[in-house]
N, C-alpha and C positions, 0 to 999 in steps of 0.2 A: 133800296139797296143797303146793306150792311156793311159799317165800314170795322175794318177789323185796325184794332190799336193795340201795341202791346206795350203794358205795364211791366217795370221790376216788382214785383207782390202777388197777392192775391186780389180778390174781391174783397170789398171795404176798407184798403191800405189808402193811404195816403195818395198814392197815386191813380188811384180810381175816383179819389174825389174831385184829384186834378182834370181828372177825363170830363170828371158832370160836368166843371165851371165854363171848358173849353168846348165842348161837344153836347150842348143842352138840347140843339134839337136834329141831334142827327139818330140813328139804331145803330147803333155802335154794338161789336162784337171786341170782347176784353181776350186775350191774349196776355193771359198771366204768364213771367217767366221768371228762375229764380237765377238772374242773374243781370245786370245793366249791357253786361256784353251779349246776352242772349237777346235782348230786346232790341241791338242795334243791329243781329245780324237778322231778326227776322223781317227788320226792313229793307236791308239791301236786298236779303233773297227773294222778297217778293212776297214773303208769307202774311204779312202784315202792309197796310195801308201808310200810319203813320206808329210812331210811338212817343211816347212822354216820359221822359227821365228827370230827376232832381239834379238839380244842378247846383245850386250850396243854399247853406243856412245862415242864420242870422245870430247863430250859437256855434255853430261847429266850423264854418266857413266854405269853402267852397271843397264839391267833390270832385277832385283831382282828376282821376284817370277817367269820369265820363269826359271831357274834356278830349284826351287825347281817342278814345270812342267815336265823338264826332267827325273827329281830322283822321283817322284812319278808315271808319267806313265811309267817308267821302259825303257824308249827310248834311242835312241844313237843318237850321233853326227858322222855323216857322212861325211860333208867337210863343208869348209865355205867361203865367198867371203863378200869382202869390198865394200862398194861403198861410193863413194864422196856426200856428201846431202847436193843441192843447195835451198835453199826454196825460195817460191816465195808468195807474198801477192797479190791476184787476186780476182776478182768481175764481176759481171754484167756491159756490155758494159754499157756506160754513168755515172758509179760512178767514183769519183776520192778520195784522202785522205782525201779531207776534207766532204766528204757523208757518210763516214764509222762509225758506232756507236757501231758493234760489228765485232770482228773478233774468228772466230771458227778453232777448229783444233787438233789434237791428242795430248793428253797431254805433251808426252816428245816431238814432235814438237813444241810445244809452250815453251817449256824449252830450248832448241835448240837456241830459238829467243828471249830468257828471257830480252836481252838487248833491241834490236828492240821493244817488248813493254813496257819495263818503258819508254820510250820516248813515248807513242803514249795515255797512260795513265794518269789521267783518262778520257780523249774524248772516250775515245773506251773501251766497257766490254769485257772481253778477256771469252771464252767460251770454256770448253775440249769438244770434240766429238768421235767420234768412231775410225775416223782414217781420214788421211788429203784427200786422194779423194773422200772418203764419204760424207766429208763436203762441198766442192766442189760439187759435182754433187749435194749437196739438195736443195743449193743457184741456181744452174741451173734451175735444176725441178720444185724449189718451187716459181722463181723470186722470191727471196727473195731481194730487196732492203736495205743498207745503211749494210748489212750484207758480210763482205771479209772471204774466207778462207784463212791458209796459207801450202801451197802445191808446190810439184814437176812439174817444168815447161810443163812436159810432162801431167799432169791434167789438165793445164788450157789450150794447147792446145784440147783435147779430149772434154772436156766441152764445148769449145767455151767461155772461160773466157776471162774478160782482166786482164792482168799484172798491177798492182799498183804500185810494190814494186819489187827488186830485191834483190837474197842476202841477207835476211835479218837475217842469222842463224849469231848467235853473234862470231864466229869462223870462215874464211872463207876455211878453211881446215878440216871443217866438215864429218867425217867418221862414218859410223854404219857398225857393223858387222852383219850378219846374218849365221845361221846355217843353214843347211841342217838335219833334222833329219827321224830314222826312227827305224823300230822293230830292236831286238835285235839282232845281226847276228856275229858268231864270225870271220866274214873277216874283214880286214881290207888294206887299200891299199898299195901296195908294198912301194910305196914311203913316208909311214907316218912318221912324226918324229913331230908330236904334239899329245898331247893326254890332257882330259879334264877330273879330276877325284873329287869325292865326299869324304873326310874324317871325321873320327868323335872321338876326342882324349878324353882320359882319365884325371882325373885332376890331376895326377900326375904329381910336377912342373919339366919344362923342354921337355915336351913335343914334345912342337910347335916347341923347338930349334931343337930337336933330328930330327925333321922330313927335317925339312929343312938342316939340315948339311948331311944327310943321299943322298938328292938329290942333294947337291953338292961335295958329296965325288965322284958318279959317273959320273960328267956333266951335270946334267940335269937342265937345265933353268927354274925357276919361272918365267914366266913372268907376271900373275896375282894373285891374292888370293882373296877372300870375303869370311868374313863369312858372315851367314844366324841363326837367331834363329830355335830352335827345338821347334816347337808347344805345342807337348806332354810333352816337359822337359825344363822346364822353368829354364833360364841362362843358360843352353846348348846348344851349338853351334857346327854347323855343317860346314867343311869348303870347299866349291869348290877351284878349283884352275886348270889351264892352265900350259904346262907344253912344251919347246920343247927339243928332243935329239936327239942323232946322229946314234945310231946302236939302231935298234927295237928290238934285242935279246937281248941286258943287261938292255934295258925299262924293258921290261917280266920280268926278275930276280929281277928291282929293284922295280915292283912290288910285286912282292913276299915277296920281305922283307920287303916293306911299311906296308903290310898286318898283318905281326905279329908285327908290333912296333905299330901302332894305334888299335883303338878298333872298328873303323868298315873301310874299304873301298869299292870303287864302282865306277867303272870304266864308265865314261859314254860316250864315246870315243875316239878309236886312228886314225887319220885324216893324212894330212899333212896340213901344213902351206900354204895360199893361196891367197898372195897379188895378185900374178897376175888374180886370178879369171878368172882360169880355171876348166872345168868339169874334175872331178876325175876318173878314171879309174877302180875304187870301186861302185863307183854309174853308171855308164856306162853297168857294168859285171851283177849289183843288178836287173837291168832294163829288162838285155836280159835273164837274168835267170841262168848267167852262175855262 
């Protein structure tokens, strides 16, 4: 059986490499879309299985409004894998850097590389596009001369690009995380000890202290926070935040008690922690049905 995933990109983006790392031995059918809101509505509607979105960088920082993506289409975080992002500035055989007059490319890629082009600036208009092998493949298609993308070394091979530039993300230890997400299911995998939750506090002062000495009364690691404004409620903020711990039975309790000390929680999921970027034994069970 084919499981369908849908990507923000194309074939060979960034997020299809996310696919191999997490999905190596399943027949996965890619579900390209150009858009992160298109990718979460074709999970809820059924059309897709799961999908894998970027969630922040290690250059650019975290992408915002997937975030509130999550917490509106009512989805979970199912596991997550890192990958290293080497970028590459690539064109039509016979251009070199000094033929280039525009270079195009997904916006937080182009943030990625914010150094690499205030040097190349202003010789070259810098242009956001859809996503970086989309950009890539339209200079393909379109022979678009004096026009570079800047993309994943693995596009310009598939394109038939040349290489201009190497390296050029301003960080050479460049990471993005990506989720795995999917409908609401209350498994979670034996080995979780991260969990991603939604909060929403009252203005009574002290608050934010209470919350946070609450999760370090029992162990439990912040290792991120953001907030996010509330659309509907102007100056109110709603806070995500990343979380890891050690025993999954007193997580459960100390969510329980998170839940009466704030004025809203929402769990959006409990995962394990996943540098090595491996497939989880949660989405493996999800696939087979078990």
């Amino acid at each position: 059986m084919s499981i369908k995933i849908a990507i923000q990109g194309i074939e060979s983006y960034f997020h299809h490499l996310a696919v191999q790392k997490l999905f190596p031995n399943n027949n996965v059918t890619l579900m390209p879309c150009d858009s992160f809101d298109k990718v979460t509505a074709n999970i809820t509607n059924l059309s897709a299985d799961f999908g894998v979105i970027a969630i922040e960088n290690s250059i650019a920082g975290s992408i915002l409004p997937n975030y509130t993506l999550i917490d509106r289409e009512n989805l979970q975080i199912l596991d997550e894998v890192f990958l290293n992002i080497d970028m590459y500035l690539m064109a039509l055989e016979g251009e070199t850097l000094h033929t280039i007059d525009e270079i195009h490319s997904h916006p937080v890629a182009l943030q990625q590389c914010k150094d690499y082009l205030m040097r190349v600036q202003p010789h070259c208009k810098i242009v956001e596009g859809k996503d970086t092998a989309s950009e890539a493949k339209r200079i393909k298609e379109g022979n678009l001369k004096g026009v570079a993308a800047i993309a994943g070394k693995q596009v310009a091979e598939k394109y038939g690009l040349k290489i201009l530039d190497s390296h050029v993300q301003s960080l050479k230890e460049d990471k993005t995380r990506f989720v795995v997400l999917g409908r609401n299911t209350e498994a979670s995998p034996i080995e979780a000890n991260k969990a991603s939750l939604k909060f929403i506090l009252g203005h009574e002062v002290g608050n934010l202290s209470n919350v946070l000495q609450l999760l370090n009364t029992f162990n439990i690691n912040l290792t991120k926070i953001q907030s996010l404004p509330i659309p509907e409620k102007p100056w109110e903020y709603a806070f995500f935040v990343d979380v890891l711990f050690e025993d999954k039975e007193l997580f459960s309790e100390v969510i329980t008690m998170l839940g009466k000390t704030v004025k809203e929680l929402k769990v959006l999921g409990v995962y394990r922690q996943n540098f090595e970027n491996t497939p989880s034994h949660l989405i493996e069970n999800l696939v087979h049905g078990k």
